[in-house]
N, C-alpha and C positions, 0 to 999 in steps of 0.2 A: 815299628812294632806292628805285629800283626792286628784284626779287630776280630780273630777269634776267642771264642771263650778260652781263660786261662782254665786248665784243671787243677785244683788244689784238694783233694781228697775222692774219696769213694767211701759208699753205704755198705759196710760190711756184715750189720745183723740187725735185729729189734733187741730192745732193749724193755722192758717190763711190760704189761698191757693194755697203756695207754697212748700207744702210737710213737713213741721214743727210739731210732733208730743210736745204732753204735756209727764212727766213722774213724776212718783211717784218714789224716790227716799229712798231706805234703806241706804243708806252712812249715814255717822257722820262728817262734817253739808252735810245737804240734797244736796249742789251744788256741794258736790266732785263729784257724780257721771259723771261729765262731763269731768273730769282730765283722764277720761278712756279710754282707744281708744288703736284697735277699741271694740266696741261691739259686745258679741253675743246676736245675738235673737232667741229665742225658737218659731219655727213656726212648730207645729204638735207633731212631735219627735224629730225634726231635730234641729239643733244648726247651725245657720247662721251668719257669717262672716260681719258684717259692721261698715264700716268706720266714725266715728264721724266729721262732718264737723266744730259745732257748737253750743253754748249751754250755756243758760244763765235762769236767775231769771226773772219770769215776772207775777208780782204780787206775788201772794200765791204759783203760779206754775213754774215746770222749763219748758223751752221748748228747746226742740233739735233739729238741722238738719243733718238729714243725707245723706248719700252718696248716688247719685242713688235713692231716692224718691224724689219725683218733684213735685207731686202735690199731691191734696187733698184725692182722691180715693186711692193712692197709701199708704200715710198716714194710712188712715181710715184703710186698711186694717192691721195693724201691731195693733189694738188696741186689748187689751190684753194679749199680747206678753211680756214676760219675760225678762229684760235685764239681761246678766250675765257678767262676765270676766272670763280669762284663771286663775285659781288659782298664775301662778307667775307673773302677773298683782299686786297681793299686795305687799303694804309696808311690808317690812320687819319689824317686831318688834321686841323691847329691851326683855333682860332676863327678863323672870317673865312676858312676856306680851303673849297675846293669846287673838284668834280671837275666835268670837262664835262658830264657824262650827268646831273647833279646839277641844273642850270641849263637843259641842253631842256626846251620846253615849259612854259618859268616865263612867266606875262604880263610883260608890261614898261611901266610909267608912267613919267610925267615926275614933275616936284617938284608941279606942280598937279591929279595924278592921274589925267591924262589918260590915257587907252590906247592904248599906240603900237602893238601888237602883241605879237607873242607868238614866244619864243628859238624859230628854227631849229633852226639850229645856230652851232658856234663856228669861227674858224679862226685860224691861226695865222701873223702877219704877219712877225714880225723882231721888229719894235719894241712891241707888244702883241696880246697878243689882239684878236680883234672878236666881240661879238656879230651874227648875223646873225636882224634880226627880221622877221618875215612882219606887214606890216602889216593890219589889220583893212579890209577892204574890202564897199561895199553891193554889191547887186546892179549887174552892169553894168559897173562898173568895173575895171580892169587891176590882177590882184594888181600888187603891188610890194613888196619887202624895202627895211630901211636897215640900214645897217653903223652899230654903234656901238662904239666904243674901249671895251673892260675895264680900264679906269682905275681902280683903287677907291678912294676917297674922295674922288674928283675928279666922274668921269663915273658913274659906278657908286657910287650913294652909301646902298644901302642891299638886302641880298636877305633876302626874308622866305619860306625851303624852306617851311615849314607853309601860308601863304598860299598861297603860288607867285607871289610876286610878286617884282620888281626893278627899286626904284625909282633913275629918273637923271637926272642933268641936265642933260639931251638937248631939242634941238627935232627935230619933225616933217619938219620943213622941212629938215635935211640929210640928204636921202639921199644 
């Protein structure tokens, strides 16, 4: 696992004018992201330190307060600002469990050890995840990606982090 900051949200507005910013949440449900603390925020390059005071459901939106912004201007300014955490900020997970950022960049074979490509990224359909893999291509030819279902013990029958391998039981042939 990497020891960059995980991203889990962005500063999308202010929120009344006491320094209460809105945020767009990537957590799983959207309100964990306030279980976090503290924050960093991405302002330029830099990865800044802040204290979560506060932080709830209000409407469709979450809103937060934080440490040291105080008013509105101060707000305003963080708006498009990255929230992240320190990577051992996360739950630990059970055997067999694995976070996204965990699975980028892993190669991916079939059961005949074939190289399909190597994880994008992941996204998130309804009914399961998908891998989205960047097929290996020679010179000349037109990258292409294939979706494959995060099935596990089905489609997905085997990730080895140390390798960086994840092997399935997938053909080429459905993209």
């Amino acid at each position: 696992m990497s020891d960059s900051p995980v991203i889990i949200g962005e500063i999308t507005g202010v929120f009344g004018v006491k320094g209460w910013v809105k945020v767009f949440s990537h957590t799983e449900p959207r309100i964990n992201i306030v279980k976090y603390n503290p924050w960093l925020i991405k302002q330029g390059k830099d990865w800044k330190v802040l204290k979560l005071i506060s932080g709830r459901n209000q409407g469709k939106t979450i809103v937060a307060q934080i440490d040291g912004i105080n008013d509105r201007e101060q707000a305003h300014a963080l708006i498009g600002c990255k929230i992240a955490i320190n990577p051992d900020q996360l739950e630990k997970l059970g055997e067999n469990e694995f976070y996204w950022r965990d699975l980028e960049g892993l190669d991916v074979v079939d059961l005949e050890g074939n190289e399909l490509g190597r994880v994008s990224h992941l996204i998130e359909t309804g009914a399961n995840d998908v891998l989205v893999v960047k097929k290996k291509v020679e010179k000349g030819q037109k990258k292409q990606e294939m979706m494959i279902p995060y099935i596990p013990d089905d489609v997905i029958r085997k990730i080895d982090l140390d390798a960086g391998i994840i092997t399935v039981d997938w053909d080429d042939e459905y993209l």
